[in-house]
C-alpha positions, 0 to 999 in steps of 0.5 A: 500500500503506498501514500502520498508523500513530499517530494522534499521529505525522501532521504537520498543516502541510498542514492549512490548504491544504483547505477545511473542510467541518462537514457532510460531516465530521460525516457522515464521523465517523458512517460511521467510527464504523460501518464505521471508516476504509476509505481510508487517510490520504495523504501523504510519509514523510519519511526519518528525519534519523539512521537509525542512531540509529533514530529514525523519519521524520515522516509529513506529512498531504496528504489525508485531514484529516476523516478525522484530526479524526474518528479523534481526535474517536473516541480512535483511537490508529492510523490507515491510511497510505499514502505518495505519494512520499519527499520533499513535491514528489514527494508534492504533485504525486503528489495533484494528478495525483490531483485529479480522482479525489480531489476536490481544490477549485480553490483547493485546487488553488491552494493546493498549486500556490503551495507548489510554487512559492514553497517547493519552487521549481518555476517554471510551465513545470516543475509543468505539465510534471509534471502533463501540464497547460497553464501558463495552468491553472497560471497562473490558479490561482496568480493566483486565490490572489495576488489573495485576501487572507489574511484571506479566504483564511483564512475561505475554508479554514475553511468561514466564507464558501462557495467558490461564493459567493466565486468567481461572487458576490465576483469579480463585484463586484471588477470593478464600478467603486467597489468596492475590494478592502478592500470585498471582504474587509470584506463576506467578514469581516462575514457569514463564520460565520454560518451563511447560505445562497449565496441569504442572502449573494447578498442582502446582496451586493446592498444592501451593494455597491449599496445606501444607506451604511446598509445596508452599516452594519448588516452591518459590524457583524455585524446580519444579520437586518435588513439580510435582512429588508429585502431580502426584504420591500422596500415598495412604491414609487411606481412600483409595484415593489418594491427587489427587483423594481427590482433584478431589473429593473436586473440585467436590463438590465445583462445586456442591455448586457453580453451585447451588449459581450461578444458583440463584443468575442470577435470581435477575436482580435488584441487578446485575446492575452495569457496572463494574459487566457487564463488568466482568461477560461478560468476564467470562461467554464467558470464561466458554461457550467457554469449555462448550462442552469440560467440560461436555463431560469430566465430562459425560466420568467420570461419566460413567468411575466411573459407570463401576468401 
């Protein structure tokens, strides 16, 4: 059940725990400006510190901050509010339970589940418990924000870097040999709010991580037009491919090796014991299946377009 409240009297200090999304918001603002808000806002209705002084509870936002920025963008003084528990534990794992239907982001996710932790004082083995989940999804989602820095995380929540970039792209070159974490963050920071695509971040990636020092100079001091010109218009070189062609090519026989190395590795169960290791394999495993179809269907279009050539 929900209630009209004000707009001024919701508390933001969750506001930084979801991720900001520009273009599903301004299409969010359009569809209230023509049909207002039809879910209320979500969150805890704190109890009033003296009730008997009749001073009013805070009301502390969860879910619902697009919609909030758009009813202020609009000079809408009330908004619809409903309540998911009476203190924020309660609420917080009231809106995880709820996370599949309200599509809360796995870093979202992480987001809620360290606050669970670290302020509310809940241990693992207590939050999966409350939320019928096993304590390796609990596990591996604390683990995936312990290792972000806050400088990215920061960028991450404020829609500057795309969360699929940093999940199948950056985690993949934090376990190549040479590439330190400070390299993370500094690529992540130099190319975040730019406005790039998944595919233009993939590129500068590349160079960045593998290519010459002059290259990663270009983007650590914000010249991204270059460095993505280069990658897409590479010369030709004396053995007939081109940087991006050799790329592809040196990808490809890493593919190779690797998929050989995992392949029987996954067969000695007696050394793949640890929770930590569980936990993060399950997260990359589920990320790898979700583009199983989509990647061989790409790499058999490739071997057919070469066959033909």
């Amino acid at each position: 059940m929900s209630n009209e409240v004000e707009l001024a009297s919701l508390d933001l200090r969750y506001e930084s725990f979801r991720l900001k999304q520009p273009a599903l918001e301004q299409r969010l603002l359009s569809s209230i400006l023509q049909r207002g808000i039809e879910e209320p806002l979500e969150g805890v209705d704190l109890p009033a510190a003296d009730k008997q002084a009749g001073v009013p509870g805070q009301k502390v936002l969860l879910n619902g901050f697009k919609r909030y920025r758009c009813a202020r963008q609009l000079c809408l003084a009330t908004v619809p509010f409903s309540s998911l528990g009476g203190d924020e534990a309660t609420a917080i794992l009231g809106l995880l339970k709820l996370s599949n239907n309200r599509t809360l982001s796995i870093l979202e996710q992480a987001a809620f589940l360290a606050e669970l932790k670290h302020a509310r004082g809940l241990n693992v083995a207590e939050i999966a418990a409350e939320l019928s989940r096993s304590k390796s999804w609990v596990t591996m989602r604390l683990g995936l924000l312990a290792e972000m820095s806050e400088a990215v995380r920061q960028q991450l929540f404020a829609g500057a870097f795309p969360v699929y970039s940093y999940m199948y792209l950056m985690r993949q070159f934090m376990r190549m040999n040479g590439v330190k974490a400070e390299q993370i963050d500094a690529f992540v920071l130099a190319t975040s709010g730019h406005g790039l695509s998944v595919r233009e971040i993939e590129q500068l990636a590349h160079g960045f991580f593998r290519g010459p020092d002059s290259f990663r100079q270009e983007v650590l001091k914000g010249n991204l037009a270059l460095p993505l010109a280069r990658m897409r218009q590479m010369p030709q070189n004396p053995d007939g491919c081109s940087e991006f062609e050799r790329v592809l090519l040196g990808d490809l026989e890493v593919l190779a090796k690797y998929m050989q190395r995992v392949m029987g590795k996954s067969q000695e169960q007696n050394k793949l014991t640890s929770r930590a290791f569980h936990a993060q394999c399950h997260l990359l495993t589920a990320g790898i299946l979700s583009r199983a179809r989509a990647f061989f269907h790409t790499l058999r279009q490739l071997h057919d377009r070469n066959g033909q050539a």
